[in-house]
PAMIDO-689640 format. One record per residue: y, z, x of N, C-alpha, C, O in turn; residue number from 1. Coordinates in Angstrom, 2 decimals. Atoms other than C-alpha are relative to their C-alpha. Layout:
// residues N
((Y, Z, X), (Y, Z, X), (Y, Z, X), (Y, Z, X), NUM);
...
END
This chain:
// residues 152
((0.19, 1.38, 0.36), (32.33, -3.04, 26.45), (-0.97, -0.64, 1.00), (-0.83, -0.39, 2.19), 1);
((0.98, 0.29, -0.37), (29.25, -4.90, 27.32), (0.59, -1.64, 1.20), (1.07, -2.65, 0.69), 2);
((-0.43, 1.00, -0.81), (30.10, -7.42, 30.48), (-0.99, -1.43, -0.34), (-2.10, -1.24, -0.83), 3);
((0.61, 1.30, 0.14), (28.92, -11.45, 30.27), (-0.51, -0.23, 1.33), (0.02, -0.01, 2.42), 4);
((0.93, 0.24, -1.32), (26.45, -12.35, 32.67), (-0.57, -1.59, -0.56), (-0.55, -1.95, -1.73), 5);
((0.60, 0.90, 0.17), (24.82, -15.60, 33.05), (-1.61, 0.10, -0.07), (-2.21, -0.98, -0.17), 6);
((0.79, -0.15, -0.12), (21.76, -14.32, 33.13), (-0.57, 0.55, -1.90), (-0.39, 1.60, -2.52), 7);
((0.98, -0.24, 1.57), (19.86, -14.17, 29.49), (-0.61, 1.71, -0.04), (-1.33, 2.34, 0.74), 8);
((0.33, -1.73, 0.12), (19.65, -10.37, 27.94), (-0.52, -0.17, -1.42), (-0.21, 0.75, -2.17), 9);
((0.42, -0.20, 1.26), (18.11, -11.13, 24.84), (-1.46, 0.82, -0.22), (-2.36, 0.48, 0.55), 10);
((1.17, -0.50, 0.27), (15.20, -8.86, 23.44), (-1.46, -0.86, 0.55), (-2.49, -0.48, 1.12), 11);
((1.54, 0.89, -0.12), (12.68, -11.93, 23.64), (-0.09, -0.45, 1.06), (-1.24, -0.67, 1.45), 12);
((-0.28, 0.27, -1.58), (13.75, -12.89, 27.00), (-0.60, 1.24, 1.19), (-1.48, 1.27, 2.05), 13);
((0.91, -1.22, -1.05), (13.07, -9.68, 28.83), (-0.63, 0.32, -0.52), (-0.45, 1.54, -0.50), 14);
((1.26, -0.43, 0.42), (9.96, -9.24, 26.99), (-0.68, -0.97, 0.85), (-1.37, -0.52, 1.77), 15);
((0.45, 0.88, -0.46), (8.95, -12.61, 28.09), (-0.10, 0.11, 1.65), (-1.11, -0.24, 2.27), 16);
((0.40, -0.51, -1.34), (9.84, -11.34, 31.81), (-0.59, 0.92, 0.14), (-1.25, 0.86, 1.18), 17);
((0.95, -1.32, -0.23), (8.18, -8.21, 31.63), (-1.55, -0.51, 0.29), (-2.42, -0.15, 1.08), 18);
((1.55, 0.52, 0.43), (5.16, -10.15, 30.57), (-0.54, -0.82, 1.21), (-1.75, -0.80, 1.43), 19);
((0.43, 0.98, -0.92), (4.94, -12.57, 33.39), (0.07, 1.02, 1.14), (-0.90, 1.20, 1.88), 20);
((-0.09, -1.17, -1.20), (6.15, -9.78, 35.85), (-1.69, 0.63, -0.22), (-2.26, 0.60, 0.87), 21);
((0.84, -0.76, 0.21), (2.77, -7.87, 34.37), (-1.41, -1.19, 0.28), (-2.21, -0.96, 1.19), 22);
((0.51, 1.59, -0.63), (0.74, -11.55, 34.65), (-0.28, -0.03, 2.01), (-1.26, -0.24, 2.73), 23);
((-0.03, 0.72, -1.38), (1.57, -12.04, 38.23), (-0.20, 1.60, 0.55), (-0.37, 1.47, 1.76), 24);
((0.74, -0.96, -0.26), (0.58, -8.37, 38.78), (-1.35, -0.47, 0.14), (-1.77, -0.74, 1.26), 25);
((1.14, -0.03, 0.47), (-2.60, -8.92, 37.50), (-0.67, -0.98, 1.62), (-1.41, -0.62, 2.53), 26);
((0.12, 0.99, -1.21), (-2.53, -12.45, 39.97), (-0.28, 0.93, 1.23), (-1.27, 0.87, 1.97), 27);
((0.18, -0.38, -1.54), (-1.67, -10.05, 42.85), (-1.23, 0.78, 0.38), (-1.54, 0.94, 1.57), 28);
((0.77, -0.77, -0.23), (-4.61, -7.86, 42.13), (-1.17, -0.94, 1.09), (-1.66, -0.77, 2.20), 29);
((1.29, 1.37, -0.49), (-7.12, -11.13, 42.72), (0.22, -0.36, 0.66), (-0.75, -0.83, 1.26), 30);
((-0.25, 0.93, -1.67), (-5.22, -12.68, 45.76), (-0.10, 0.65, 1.03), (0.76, 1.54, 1.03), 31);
((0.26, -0.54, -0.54), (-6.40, -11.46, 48.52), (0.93, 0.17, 1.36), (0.72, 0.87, 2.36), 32);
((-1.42, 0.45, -0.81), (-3.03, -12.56, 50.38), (1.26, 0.44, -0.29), (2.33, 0.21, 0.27), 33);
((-1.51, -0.92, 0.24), (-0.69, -10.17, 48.37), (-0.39, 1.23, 0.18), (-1.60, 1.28, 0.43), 34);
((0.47, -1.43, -0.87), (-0.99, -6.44, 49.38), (0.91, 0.81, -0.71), (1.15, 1.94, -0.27), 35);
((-0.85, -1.09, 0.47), (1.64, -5.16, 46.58), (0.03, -0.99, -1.26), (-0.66, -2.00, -1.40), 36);
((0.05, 0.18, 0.96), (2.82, -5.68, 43.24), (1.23, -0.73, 0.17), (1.84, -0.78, 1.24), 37);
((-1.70, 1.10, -0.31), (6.23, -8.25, 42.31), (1.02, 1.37, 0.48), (1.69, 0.82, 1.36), 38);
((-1.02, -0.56, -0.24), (8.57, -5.45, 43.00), (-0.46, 0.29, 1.25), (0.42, -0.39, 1.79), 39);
((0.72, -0.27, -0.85), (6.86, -4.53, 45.91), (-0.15, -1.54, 1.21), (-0.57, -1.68, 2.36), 40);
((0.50, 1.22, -0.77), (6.67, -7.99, 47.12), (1.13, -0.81, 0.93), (1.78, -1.62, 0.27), 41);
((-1.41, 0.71, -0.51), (9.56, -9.42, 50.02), (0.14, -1.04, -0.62), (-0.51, -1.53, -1.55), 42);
((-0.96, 1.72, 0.22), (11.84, -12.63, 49.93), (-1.23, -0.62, 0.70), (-1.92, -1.17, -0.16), 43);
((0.77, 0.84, -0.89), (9.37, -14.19, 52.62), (-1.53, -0.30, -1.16), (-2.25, -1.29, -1.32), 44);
((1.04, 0.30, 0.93), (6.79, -13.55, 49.98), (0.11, -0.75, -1.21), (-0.52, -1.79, -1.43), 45);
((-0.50, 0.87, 1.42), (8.29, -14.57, 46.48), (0.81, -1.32, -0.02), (1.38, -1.82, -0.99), 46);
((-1.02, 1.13, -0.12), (10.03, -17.48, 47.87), (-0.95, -1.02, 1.00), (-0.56, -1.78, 1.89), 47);
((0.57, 0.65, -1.19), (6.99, -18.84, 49.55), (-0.88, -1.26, -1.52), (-1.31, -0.90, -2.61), 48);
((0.36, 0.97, 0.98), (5.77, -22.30, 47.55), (-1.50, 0.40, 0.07), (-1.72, 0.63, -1.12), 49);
((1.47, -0.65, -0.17), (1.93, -21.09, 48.26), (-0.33, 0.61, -0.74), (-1.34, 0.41, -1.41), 50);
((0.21, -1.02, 0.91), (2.18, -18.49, 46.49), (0.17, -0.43, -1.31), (-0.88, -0.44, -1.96), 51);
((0.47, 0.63, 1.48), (3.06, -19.97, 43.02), (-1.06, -1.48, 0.14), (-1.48, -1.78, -0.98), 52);
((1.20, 0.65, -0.12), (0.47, -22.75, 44.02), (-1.06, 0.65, -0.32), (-1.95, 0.08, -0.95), 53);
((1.45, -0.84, 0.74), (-2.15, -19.90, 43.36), (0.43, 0.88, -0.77), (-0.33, 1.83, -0.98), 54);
((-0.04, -0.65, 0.99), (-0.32, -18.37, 40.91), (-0.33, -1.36, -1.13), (-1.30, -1.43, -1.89), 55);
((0.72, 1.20, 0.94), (-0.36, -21.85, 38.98), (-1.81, 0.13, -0.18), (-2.45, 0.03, -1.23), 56);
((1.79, 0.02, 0.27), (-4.34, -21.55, 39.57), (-0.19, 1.14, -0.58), (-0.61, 1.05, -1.73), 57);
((0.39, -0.87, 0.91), (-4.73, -18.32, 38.55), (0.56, -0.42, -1.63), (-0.34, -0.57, -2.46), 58);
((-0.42, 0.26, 1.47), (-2.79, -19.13, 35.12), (-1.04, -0.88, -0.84), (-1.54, -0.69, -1.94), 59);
((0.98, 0.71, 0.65), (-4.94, -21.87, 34.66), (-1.73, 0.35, -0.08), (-2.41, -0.24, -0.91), 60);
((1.07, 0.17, -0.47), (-8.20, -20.93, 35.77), (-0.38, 1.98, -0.40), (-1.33, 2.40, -1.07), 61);
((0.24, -1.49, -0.13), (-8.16, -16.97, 35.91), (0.41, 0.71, -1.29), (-0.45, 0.81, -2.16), 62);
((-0.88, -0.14, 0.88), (-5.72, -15.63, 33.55), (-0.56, -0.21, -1.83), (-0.77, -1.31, -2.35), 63);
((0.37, 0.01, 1.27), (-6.76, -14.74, 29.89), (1.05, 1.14, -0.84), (1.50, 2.24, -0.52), 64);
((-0.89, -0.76, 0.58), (-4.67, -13.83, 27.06), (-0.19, 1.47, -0.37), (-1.34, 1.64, -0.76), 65);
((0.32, -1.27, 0.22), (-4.54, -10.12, 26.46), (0.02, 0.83, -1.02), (-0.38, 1.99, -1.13), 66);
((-0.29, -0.77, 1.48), (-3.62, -9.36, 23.08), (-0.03, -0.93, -1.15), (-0.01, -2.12, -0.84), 67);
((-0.66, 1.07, 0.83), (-3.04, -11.02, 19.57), (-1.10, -0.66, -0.71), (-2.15, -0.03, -0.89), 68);
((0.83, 0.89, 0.98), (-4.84, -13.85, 17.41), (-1.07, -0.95, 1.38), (-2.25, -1.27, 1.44), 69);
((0.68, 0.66, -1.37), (-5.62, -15.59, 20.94), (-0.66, 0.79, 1.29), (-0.90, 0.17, 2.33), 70);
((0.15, -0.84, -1.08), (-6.72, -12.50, 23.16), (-1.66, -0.96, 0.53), (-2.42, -1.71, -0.08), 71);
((1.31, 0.84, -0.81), (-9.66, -13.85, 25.62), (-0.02, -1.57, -0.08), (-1.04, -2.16, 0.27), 72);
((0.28, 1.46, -0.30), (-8.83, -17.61, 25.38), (1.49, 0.18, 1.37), (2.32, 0.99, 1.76), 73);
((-0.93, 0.48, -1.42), (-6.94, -19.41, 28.42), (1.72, -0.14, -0.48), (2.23, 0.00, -1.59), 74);
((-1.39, 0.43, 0.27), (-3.48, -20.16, 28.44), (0.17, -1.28, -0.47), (-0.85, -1.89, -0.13), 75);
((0.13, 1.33, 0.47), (-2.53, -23.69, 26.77), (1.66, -0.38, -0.09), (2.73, 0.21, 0.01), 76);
((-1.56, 1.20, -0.15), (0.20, -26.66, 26.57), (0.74, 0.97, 1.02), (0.36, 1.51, 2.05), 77);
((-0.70, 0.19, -1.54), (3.04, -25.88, 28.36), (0.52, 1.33, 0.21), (1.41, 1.47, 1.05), 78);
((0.33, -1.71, -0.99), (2.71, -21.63, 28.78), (-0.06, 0.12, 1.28), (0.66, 0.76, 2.04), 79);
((0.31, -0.41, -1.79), (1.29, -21.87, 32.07), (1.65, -0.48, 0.77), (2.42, 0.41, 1.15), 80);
((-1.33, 0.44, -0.34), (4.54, -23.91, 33.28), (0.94, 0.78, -0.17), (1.68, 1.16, 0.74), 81);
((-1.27, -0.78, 0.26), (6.84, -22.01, 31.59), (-0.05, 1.66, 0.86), (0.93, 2.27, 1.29), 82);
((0.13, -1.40, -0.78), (5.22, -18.53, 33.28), (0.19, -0.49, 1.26), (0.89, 0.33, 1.85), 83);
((-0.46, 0.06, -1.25), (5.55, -20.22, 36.67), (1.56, -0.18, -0.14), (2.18, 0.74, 0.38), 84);
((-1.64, -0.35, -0.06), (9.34, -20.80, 36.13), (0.41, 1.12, -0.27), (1.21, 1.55, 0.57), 85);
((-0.81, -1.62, 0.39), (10.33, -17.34, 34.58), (-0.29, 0.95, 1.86), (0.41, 1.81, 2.39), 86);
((0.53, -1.11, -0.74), (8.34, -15.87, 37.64), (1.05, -0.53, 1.29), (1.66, 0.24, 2.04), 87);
((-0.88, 0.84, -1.04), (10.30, -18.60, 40.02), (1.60, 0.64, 0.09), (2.28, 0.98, 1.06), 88);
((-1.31, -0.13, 0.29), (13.54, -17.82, 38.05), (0.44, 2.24, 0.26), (1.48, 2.88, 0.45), 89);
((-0.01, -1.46, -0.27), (12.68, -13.77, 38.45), (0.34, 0.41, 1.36), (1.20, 1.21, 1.73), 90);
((-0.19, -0.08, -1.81), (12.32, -14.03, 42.35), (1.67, -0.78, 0.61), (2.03, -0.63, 1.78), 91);
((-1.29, 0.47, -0.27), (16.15, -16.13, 42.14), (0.57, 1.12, -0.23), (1.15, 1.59, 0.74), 92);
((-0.54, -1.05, 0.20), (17.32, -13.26, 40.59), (0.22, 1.45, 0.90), (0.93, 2.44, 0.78), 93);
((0.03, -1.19, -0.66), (16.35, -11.13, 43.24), (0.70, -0.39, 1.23), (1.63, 0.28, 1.65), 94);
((-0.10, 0.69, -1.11), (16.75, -13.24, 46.15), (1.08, -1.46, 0.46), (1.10, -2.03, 1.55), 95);
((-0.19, 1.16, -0.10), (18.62, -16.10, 45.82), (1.49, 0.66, 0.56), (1.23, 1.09, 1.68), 96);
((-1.49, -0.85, -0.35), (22.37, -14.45, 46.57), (-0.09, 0.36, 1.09), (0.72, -0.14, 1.85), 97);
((0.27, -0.73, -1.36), (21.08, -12.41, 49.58), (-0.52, -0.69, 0.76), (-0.45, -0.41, 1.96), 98);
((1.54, -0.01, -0.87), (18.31, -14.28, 50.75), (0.27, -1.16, 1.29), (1.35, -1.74, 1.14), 99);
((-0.05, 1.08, -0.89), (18.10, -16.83, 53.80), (0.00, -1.12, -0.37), (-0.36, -1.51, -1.48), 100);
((-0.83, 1.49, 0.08), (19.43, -20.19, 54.42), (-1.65, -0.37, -0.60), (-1.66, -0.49, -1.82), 101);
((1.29, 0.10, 0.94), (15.20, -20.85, 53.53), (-0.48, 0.32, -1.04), (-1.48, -0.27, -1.43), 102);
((-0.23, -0.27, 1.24), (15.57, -19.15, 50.44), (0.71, -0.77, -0.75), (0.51, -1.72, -1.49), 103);
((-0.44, 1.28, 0.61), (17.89, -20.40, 49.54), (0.01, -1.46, -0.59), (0.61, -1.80, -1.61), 104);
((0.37, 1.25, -0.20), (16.75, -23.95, 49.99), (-1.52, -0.17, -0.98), (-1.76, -1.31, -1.39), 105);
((1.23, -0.88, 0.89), (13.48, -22.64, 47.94), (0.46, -0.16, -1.03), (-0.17, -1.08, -1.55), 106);
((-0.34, -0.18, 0.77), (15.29, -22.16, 45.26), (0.97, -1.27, -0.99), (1.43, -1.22, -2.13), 107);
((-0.68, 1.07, -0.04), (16.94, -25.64, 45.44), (-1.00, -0.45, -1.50), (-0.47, -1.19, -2.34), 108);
((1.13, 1.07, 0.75), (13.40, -26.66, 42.98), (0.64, 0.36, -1.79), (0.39, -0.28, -2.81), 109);
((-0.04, -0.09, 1.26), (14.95, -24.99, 40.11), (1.40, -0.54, -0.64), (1.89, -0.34, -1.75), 110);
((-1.01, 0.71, 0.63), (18.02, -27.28, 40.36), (-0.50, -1.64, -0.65), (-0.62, -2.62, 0.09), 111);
((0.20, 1.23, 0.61), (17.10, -30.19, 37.71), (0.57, -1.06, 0.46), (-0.16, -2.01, 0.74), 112);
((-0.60, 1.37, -0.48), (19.46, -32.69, 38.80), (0.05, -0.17, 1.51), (0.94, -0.77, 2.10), 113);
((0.12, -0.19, -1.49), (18.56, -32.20, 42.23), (-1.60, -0.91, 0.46), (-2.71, -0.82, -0.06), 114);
((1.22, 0.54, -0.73), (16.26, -34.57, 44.71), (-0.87, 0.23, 0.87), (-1.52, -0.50, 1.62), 115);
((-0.16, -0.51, -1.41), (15.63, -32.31, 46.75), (-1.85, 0.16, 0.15), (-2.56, 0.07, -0.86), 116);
((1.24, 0.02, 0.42), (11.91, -31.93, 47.94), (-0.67, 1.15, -0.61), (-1.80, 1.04, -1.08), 117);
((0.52, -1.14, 0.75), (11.56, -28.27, 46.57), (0.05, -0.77, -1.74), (-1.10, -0.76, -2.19), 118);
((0.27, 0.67, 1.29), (12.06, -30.14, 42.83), (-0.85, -0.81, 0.08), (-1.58, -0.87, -0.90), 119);
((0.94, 0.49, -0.28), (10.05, -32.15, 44.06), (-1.49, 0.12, -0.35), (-2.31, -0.65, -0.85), 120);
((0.79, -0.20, -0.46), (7.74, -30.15, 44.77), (-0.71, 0.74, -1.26), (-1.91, 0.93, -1.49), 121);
((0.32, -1.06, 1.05), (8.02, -27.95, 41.66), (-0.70, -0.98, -1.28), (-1.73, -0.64, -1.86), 122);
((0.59, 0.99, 1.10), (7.42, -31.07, 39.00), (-1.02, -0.59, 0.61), (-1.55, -1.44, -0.10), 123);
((1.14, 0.65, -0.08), (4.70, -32.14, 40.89), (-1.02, 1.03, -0.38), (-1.86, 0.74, -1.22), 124);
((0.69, -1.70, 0.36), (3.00, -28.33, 40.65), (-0.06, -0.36, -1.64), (-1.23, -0.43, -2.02), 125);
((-0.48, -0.18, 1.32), (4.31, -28.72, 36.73), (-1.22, -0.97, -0.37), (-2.20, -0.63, -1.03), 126);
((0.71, 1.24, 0.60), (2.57, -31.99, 36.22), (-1.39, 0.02, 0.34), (-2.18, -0.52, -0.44), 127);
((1.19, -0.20, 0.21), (-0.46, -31.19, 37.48), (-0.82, 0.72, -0.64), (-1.94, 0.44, -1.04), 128);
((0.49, -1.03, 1.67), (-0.83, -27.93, 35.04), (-0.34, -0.53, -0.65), (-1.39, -0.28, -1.24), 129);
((-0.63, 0.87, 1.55), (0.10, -30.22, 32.67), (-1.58, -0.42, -0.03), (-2.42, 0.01, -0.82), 130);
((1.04, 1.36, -0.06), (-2.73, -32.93, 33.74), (-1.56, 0.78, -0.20), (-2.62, 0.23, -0.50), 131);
((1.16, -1.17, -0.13), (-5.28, -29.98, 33.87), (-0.54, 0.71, -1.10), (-1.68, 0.97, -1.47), 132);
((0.16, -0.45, 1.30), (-4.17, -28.45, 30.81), (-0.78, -1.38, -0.84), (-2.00, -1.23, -0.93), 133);
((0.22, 0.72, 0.60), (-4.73, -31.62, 28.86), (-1.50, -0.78, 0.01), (-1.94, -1.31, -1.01), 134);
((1.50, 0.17, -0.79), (-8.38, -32.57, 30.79), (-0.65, 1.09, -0.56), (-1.82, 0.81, -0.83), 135);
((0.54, -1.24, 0.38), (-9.25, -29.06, 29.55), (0.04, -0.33, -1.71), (-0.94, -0.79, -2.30), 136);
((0.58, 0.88, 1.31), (-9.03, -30.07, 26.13), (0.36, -0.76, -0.58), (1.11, -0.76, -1.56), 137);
((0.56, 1.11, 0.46), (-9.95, -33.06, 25.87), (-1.83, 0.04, 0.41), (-2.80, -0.46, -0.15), 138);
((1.74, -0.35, 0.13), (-13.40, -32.01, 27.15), (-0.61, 0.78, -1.17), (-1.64, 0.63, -1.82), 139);
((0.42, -0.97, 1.61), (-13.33, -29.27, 24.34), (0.03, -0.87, -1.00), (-0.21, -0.45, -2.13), 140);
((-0.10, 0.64, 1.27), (-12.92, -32.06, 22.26), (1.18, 0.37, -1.12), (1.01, 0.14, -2.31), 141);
((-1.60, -0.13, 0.38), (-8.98, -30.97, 21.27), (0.50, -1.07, -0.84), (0.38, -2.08, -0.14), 142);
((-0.86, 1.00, 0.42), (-7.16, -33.33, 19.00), (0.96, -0.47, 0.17), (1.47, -0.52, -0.95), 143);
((-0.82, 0.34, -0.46), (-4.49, -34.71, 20.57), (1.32, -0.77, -1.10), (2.48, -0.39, -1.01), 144);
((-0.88, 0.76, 0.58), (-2.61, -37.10, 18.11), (-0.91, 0.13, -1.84), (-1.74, -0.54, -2.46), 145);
((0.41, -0.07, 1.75), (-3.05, -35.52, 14.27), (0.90, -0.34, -1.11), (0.84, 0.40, -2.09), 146);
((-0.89, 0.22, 0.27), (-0.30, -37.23, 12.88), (-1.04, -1.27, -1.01), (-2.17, -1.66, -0.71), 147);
((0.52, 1.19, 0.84), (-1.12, -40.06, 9.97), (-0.12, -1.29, -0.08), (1.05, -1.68, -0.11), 148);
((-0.17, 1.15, -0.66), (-1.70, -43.35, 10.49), (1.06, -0.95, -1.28), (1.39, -0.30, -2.28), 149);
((-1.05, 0.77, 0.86), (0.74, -46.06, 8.42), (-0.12, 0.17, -1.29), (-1.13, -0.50, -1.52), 150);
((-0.24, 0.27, 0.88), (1.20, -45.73, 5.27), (-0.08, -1.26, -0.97), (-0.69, -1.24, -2.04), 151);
((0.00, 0.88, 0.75), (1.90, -49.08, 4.13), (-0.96, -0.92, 0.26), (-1.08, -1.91, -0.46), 152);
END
């Protein structure tokens, strides 16, 4: 009999980590400040806010899709965000139980109802994707609001 974990085992879920795990590979190839791959990579490393600071840039800036109807365009809306949390929420998984009282405290950003300055720190990271994504097209000339105007 299969034990309950809090941790999400669904097919589309660990595809979705595999994918970002293979992503932030790619990241480590180009940073010239990682020297291994995510498994490969300590607590001092995956728990360092710096580091998803230039993983956020690579997503936005580096980072092209690899397969599919969209292969060779950028990442868009709120993808990039969501790959920095899975990758955030990947490194809790590893680290967060074991890891130092600074880990720990690291890990504080992915408590929502929390003031703490790692949340802080993480919705400000979020919101500037965001502000980046949306600057990005609106220069392409993107449509933003295709909804109908009144009726009556």
């Amino acid at each position: 009999m299969a034990s309950l974990s809090a941790k999400g085992a669904s097919k589309r879920w660990c595809s979705a980590q595999e994918n970002v795990k293979s992503i932030f590979n790619a990241f480590a190839v180009h940073d010239d400040q990682l020297d291994a791959d995510w498994d490969g990579l300590p607590e001092t490393v995956l728990c360092d806010r710096r580091v998803y600071q230039r993983f956020a840039h690579y997503l936005l800036h580096t980072h092209r899709i690899a397969n599919g109807e969209n292969m060779g365009e950028r990442l868009s809306g709120g993808t990039p965000a969501n790959y920095l949390s899975i990758a955030i929420n990947l490194a809790a998984d590893k680290f967060k139980a074991v890891g130092s009282d600074a880990t720990k405290r690291f890990f504080n950003c992915l408590d929502t109802s929390s003031t703490s300055d790692e949340i802080k720190w993480l919705r400000g990271l979020k919101a500037n994707m965001k502000r980046e994504i949306m600057e990005r097209a609106r220069d392409a000339g993107d449509q933003f609001d295709t909804s109908e105007g009144a009726r009556w």
